[in-house]
N, C-alpha and C positions, 0 to 999 in steps of 0.2 A: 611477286612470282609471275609463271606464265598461266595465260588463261587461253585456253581456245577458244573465240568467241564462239557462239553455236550460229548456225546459220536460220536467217529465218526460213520457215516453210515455205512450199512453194505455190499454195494457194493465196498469200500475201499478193497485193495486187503488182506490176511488174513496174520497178522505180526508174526514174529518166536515167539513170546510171545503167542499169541493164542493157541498154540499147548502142549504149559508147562499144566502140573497138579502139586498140590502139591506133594513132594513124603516122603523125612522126615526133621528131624532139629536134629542137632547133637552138643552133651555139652560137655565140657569139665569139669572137676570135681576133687573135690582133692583126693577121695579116695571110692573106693567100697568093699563090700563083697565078696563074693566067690557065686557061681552060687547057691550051697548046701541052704544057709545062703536066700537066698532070693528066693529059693521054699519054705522051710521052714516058711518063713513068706506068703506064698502065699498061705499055706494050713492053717493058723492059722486062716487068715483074711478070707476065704471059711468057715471054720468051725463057726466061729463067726457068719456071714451073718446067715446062716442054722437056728444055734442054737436062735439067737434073732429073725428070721421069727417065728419059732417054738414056741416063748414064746408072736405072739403079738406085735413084735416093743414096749416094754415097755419101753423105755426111760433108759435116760442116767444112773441113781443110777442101774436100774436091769441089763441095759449092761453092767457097770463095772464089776458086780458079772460076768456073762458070761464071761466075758473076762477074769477072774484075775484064773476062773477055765481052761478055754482052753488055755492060751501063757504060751508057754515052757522058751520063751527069754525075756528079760528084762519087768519085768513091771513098764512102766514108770506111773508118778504124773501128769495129767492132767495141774493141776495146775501149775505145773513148766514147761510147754511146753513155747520154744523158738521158733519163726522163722529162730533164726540164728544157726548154724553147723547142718541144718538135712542133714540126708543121703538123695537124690534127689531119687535115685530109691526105698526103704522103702515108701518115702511121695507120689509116684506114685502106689506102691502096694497098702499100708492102706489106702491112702487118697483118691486115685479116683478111686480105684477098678479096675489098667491095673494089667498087666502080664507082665513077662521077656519073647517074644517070641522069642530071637535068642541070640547068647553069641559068642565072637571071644575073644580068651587067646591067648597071646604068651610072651616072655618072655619083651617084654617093655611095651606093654599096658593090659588095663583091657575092654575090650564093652559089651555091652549089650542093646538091640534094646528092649523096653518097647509100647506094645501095646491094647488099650480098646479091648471090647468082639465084636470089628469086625475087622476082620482085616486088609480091605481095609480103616479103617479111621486112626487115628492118628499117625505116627510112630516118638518116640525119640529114639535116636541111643545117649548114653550115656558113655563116655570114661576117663579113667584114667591113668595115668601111676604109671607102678609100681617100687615100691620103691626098689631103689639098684639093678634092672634089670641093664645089662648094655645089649648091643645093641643085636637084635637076631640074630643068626644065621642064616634062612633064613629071609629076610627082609618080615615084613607083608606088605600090600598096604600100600601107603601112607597117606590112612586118618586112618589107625592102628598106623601109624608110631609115636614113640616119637617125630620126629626132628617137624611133626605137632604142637603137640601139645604143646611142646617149642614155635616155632615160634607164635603161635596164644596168649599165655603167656605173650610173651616181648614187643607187641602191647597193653597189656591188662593189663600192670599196675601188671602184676606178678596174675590175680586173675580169678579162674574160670567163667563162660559165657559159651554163647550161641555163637558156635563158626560156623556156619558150616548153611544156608539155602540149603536143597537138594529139588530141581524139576527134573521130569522126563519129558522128550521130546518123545511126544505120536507121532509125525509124521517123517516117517522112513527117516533117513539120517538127521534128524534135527541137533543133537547134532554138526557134523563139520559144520553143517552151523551157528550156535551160533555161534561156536569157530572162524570161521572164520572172522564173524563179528567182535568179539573181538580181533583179532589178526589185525583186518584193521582199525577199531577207535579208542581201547583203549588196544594196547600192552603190556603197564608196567604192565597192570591186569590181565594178563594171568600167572600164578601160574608157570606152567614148558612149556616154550615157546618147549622146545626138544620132549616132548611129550604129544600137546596136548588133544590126545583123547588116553587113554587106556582104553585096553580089556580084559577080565578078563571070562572065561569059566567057566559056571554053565549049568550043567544038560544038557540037550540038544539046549541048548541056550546060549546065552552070555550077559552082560553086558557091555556098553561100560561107562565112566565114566570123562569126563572134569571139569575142575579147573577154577576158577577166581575170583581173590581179588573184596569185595563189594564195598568199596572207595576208591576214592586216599587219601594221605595225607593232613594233613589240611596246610601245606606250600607251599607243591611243586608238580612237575606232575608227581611222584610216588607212587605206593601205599600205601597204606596203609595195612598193611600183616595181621592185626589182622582177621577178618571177610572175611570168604571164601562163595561164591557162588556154590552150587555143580549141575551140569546138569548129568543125567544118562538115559542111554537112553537103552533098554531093546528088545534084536534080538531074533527073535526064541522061543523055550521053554523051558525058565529056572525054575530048580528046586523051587525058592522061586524069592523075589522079593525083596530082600532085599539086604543091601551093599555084595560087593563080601567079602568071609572070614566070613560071620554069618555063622556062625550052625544053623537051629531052632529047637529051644526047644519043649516039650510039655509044652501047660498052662491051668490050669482047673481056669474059670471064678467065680463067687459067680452068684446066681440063678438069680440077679436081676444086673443087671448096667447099666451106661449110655454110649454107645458110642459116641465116639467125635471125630469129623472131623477140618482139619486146617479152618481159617474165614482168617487171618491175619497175617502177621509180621513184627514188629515195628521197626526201627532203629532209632538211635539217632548219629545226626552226624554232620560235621561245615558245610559242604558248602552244604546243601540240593538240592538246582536247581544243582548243576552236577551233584549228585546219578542220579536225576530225568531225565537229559540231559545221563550219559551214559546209564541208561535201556530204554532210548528210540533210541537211535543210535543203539543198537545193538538186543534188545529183540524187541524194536514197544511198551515198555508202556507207557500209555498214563494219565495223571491227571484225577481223579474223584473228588477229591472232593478236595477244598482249606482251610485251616485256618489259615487266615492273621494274622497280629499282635493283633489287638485289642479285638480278640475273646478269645484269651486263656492267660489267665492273673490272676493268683492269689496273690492280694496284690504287691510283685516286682515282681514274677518270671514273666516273660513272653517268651511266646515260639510260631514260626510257624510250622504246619505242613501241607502235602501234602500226600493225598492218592491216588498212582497210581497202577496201573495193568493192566493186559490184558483186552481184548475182548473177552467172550468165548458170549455161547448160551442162551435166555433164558431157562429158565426150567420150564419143563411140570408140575411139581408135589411138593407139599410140600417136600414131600419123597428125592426126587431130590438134593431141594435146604438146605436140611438138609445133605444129605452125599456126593455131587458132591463136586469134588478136582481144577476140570479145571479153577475155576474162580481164580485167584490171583486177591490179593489187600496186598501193601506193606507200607503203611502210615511211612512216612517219615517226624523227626521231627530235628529244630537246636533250640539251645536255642537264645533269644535276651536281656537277661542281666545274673548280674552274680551271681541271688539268683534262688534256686527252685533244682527241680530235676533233669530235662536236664541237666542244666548247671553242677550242679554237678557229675552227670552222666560222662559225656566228662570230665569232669574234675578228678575226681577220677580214671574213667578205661579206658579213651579215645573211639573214634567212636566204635558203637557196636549197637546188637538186643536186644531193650529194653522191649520187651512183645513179646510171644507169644500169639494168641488168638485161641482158638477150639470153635465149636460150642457144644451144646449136645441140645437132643430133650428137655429137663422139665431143665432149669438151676437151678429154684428154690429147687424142690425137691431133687437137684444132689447135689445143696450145704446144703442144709438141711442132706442129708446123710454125706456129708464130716464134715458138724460139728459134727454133732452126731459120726460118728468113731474117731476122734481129741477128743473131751470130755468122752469117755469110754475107749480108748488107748494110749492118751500121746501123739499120732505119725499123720501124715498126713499134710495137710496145713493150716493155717488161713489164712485171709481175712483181705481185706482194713475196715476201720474202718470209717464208714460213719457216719454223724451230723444225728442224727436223724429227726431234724428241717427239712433235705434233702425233708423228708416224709409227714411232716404236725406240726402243734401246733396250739395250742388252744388259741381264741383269744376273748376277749369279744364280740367285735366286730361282730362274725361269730353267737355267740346269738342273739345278734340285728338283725342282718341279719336274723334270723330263729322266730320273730317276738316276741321278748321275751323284756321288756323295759328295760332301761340302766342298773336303777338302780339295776333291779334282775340280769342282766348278770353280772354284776363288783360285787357284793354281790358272786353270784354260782362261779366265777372263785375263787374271796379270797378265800373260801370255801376249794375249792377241792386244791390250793393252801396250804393252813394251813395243811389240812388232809394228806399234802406229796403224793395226786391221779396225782396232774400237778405240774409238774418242775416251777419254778419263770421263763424261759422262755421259758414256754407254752407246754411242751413236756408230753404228758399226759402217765402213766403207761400201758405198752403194755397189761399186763393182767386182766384191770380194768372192772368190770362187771357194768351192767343196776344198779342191786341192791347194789353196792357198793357206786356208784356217787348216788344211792337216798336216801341211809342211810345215807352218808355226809350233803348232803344239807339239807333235812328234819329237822334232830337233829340240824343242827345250824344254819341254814335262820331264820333272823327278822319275827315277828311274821304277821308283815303289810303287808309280801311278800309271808305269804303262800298260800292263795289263789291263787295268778298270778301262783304261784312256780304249784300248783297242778293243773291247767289248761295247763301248757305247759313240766309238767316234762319227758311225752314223747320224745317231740323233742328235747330237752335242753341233756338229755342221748344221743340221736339218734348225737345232734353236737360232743356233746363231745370223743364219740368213733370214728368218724369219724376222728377227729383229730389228731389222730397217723397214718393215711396216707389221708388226706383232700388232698395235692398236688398232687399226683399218682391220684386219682379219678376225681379230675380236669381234668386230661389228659387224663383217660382211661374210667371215667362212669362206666358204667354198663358193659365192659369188661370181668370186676374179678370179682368174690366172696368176699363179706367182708373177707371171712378165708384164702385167697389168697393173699390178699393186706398184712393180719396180718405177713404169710410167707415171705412174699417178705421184711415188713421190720424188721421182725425178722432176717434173716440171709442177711440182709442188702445187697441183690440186688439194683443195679441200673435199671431204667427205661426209657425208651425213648422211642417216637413215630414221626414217619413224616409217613404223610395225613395217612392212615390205615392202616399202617405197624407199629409192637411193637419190640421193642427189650430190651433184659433183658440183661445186663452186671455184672457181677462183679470180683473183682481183686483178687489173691491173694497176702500176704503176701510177700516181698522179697525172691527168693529160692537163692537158691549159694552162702548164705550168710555166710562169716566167722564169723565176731561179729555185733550186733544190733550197727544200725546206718550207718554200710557200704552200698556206692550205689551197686545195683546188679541188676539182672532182676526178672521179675515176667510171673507170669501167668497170662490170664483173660480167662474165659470159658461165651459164650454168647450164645443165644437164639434169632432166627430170627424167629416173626411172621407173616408172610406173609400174606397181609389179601388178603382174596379169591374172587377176582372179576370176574364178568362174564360179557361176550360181550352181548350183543344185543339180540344172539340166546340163552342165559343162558349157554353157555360153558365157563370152568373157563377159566380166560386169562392166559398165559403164564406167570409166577414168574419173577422178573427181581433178577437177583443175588443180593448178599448184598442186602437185600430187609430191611429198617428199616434203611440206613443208619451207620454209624460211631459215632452215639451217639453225635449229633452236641450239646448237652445238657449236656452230660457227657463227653463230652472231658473238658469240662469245670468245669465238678464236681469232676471228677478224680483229674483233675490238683490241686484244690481245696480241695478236701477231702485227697490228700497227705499229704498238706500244713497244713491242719487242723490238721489231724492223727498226723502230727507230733508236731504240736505245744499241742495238748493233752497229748501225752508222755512225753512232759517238765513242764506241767503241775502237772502230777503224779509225777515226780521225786520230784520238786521242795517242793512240799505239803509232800511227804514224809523225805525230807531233811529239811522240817520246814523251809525250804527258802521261807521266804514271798515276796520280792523284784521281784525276779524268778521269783515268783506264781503269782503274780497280773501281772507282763508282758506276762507271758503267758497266763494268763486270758482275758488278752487282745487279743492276737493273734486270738486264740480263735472265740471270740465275731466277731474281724470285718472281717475274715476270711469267718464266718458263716454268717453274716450277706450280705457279698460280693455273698456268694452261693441263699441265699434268694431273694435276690434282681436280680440277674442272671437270675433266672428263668424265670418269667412271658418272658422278652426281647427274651431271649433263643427260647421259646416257638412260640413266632410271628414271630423271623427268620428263625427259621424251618419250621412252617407252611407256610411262603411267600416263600421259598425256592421250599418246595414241590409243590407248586402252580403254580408256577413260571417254572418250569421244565416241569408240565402236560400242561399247555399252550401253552408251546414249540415243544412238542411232540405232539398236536393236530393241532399246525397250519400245522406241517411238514406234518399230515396226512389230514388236511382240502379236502372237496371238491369241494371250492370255492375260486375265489380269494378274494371273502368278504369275507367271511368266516375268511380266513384266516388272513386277513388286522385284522379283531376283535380280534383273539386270540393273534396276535402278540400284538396288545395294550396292551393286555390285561396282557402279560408277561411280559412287558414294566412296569405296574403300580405295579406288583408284586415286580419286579427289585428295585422299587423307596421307596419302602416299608421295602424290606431286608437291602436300603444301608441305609435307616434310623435307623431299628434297629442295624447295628453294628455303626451308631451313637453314637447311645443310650447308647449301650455296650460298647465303647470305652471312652466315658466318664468315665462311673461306671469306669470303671477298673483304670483311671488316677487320680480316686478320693481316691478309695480304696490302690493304692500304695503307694501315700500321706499321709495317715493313717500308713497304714506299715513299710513306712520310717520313718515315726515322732516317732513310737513304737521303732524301731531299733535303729534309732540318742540316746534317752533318753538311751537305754540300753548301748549303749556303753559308753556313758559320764558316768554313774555310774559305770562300771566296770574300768573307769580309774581314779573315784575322790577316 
């Protein structure tokens, strides 16, 4: 099940982990532009912004026009936009609206360091080699070096990633105390034992910069060379702050953007309790939060993870806990069978960083502009592909509930069912108006029903719009705006909340991907709502980091909504190849996929909230004034406790019920692809 780890005290003495901030994450890639080539798109995508502010925001048909008069360079077809071969730094220009802030050339690699419109938040340091270079003349550093980005290659299955987590070591002399840790616990994972700390002079300052492999191997007590660890640690007054060997560039921003700060980073790997075991021997991090087996389960795939990290502070201010770097959290996941996308993950490119996550202030709006630039330009990212059912549907039942008699609710649904307003299961049209569901029902309700029908057609409209996000309003009330909820599941955000804290999630598309269907990594850019509590005297309380949690609801939809997405695109294939055999087994998938997510829910929901419950009672006995007092509260996190271990019960059921299903679908398809 899930555990909250408890945090330690904070008279505990302060661990070398405490002291990291994020500082970048660095890719490897099969091939870039030239610096020219992505100003140029840098001024396109500025020009654009300007010109569609100027016209109104009028939507995608008038920004194409805008667009197709200002790009000099390719105009690409919307329509035929891939996920798989984009260019990474193009889909960080147009898509999220950074900048190329700094650029290192030499004759074997290609980098370029891409950052949002602040430049203390996000930093990706992006590298290529280049083609037919043979070796330089003066050697660049060695995270410039080809023999890098070879070595991280032949760990990696031959295929671009995420090759490279860089934290900076905020407290002075830190870095050889890492290093030294890791040369005292875990030797074979120090990158160049002959010189563990190099120094590199900038500006009136220096950088000093240490190496260390992220795992071992998954046989033996050597590393693993694929995934590097980078600590840097920054003396003096250096001219920029960025790897030694960037230049920085000039970048001119578009008038409006979102900045984005790191939240997370994800590895995917076999032996998880050692990752967790060396970053606690050497760094001090410690488990936050746990997900046992029977929490994350779609259909067969099943997977654990661990989210650990430092101890930093809490934080004063919304503001704070929006752009502060200090708090790490590294969610760490193995798979436990051999269907899903961990598994295939390690399988296809072996251990690796399988998300990156940023925060930004508006996720909703940030991804509403990314569609919007993707649907006028061809270019930027798309997104996971969520069940709309995630959000709500329409159920007779919910008319009953809203006082209306059977027979008119099962009458009004056939209705708006025939009129193609509600999907056959229950998913009503995003842009259905009051007047649209009463011109249906009106013109074709039994005539014995119109009376009841015109006494309650208020509410009966009032369910039915509700219905394309009824589950989000269950959870959040009165929160959002009905026009809020409609965005969130229009650009198919995820949502979650534990006790007053909201957080918005969603994924993108696979990036680094050579051809659709290949494993690779992705993005997710999230939104922590912090809810604003005040003590006693009305002063707001101090923010706890990670505030909203790790989506203990969406780690489950994620997993889920992969599994779904992908069994949708076999759907599409198959209906388009007139493969019926295909198509009704994906139709399958499908349904109990969905239905596995539906049914998740509500359980989800009560373990989170006995979770969050469960944690506040912990932390009130620990500040109790009484020994009653506190004897109460502990009970009382005791019955919390009895309650969470019931729902992953509950949960672990479902999910051994639901694989049952999955495997019965699977056994069938393979017997017929061999009679």
């Amino acid at each position: 099940g899930m555990e909250a780890a408890s945090a330690p005290r904070s008279e505990a003495p302060a661990a070398l982990g405490d002291g990291l901030t994020y500082h970048h994450v660095h890719f490897y890639v099969d091939s870039l532009a030239d610096l020219k080539t992505y100003k140029a798109m840098e001024s396109e995508a500025n020009a654009f912004a300007s010109a569609y502010d100027a016209e109104g925001r009028p939507g995608v048909e008038k920004g194409r026009e805008i667009w197709k008069k200002i790009t000099k360079t390719s105009v690409k077809d919307p329509k035929a936009y891939s996920q798989a071969g984009q260019d990474f730094v193009e889909q960080l220009i147009v898509g999220a609206g950074w900048r190329v802030s700094a650029s290192h050339t030499c004759e074997e690699t290609t980098s370029y360091a891409l950052s949002p419109n602040d430049p203390k938040g996000v930093n990706f340091v992006v590298t290529c080699a280049n083609t037919g270079a043979g070796e330089s003349k003066a050697s660049p550093p060695p995270h410039f070096a080809k023999t890098s980005l070879h070595r991280f290659l032949e760990c990696h299955e031959g295929k671009p990633g995420v090759a490279v987590l860089g934290f900076e070591v905020t407290s002075p002399g830190g870095l050889a105390k890492i290093m030294d840790k890791y040369e005292k616990h875990h030797p074979s994972l120090v990158v160049d034992p002959s010189a563990m700390v190099k120094t590199y002079a900038n500006g009136k300052g220096e950088m000093q910069v240490g190496e260390v492999y992220a795992y071992y191997a998954k046989e033996d007590s050597k590393a693993d060379q694929g995934t590097i660890i980078r600590f840097v640690e920054i003396v003096g007054d250096p001219e920029h702050r960025n790897l030694p060997g960037f230049t920085p560039c000039e970048c001119t921003f578009p008038d409006y953007g979102f900045p984005a700060y790191c939240d997370h980073w994800v590895s995917n790997v076999f032996h998880r309790k050692q990752f967790l075991q060396t970053l606690n021997d050497t760094l001090g991090f410690t488990p936050k939060v746990d997900f046992n087996a029977g929490v994350v389960a779609a259909g067969e795939a099943i997977i654990e993870s661990t989210v650990t990290g430092n101890n930093s502070t809490t934080l004063q201010s919304a503001q704070q806990a929006l752009t502060s770097h200090r708090q790490v959290y590294l969610p760490i996941n193995n798979a436990l069978s051999k269907v899903g996308h961990v598994h295939l993950f390690l399988d296809q490119l072996g251990q690796g960083i399988q998300h990156i996550a940023s925060r930004v202030s508006d996720v909703v709006a940030f991804v509403s502009l990314v569609n919007l630039r993707r649907e006028v330009t061809g270019q930027g990212f798309s997104f996971l592909r969520i069940p709309r059912s995630y959000y709500g549907r329409l159920d007779a039942e919910d008319l009953v509930k809203a006082g209306v008699s059977s027979k008119l609710a099962t009458s009004a649904v056939k209705i708006l069912t025939d009129q193609k307003i509600v999907s056959l299961s229950g998913i009503v049209e995003l842009d259905v108006t009051p007047e649209t569901i009463h011109d249906a029902i009106s013109k074709n309700l039994d005539k014995d029903l119109m009376s009841e029908y015109e006494k309650n057609s208020r509410s009966i409209q009032r369910v039915v719009l509700k219905a394309r996000y009824v589950n989000l309003f269950k959870l959040l009330r009165d929160h959002f705006s009905p026009q809020t909820y409609l965005n969130i599941v229009r650009n198919k955000v995820l949502v979650d909340i534990q006790g007053n804290d909201v957080l918005f999630q969603i994924f993108t598309s696979n990036i680094l991907q050579r051809k659709p269907g290949d494993e690779s990594p992705f993005l997710e850019f999230i939104q922590r709502v912090c809810s604003e509590k005040k003590d006693n005297s009305g002063k707001p309380m101090p923010i706890r980091p990670g505030c909203g949690g790790f989506g203990i609801r969406n780690f489950l939809t994620l997993f889920l909504s992969i599994e779904v997405s992908k069994a949708m695109r076999q759907l599409e294939s198959a209906v388009e190849q007139k493969d019926k055999k295909a198509a009704s087994i994906a139709e399958r998938r499908v349904k109990i996929l969905t239905n596995q997510l539906d049914e998740s829910n509500p359980v989800l929901t009560a373990i989170s909230d006995a979770m969050t419950a469960e944690s506040e009672a912990k932390e009130a006995a620990i500040n109790s004034a009484s020994a009653e007092e506190k004897e109460k509260l502990e009970a009382e996190a005791k019955a919390w406790e009895r309650k969470k271990l019931e729902g992953n019960k509950q949960l672990q059921a479902l999910s051994d019920r639901y694989k049952a299903l999955m495997r019965e679908v699977r056994e069938e398809e393979e017997a017929s692809a061999k009679a």
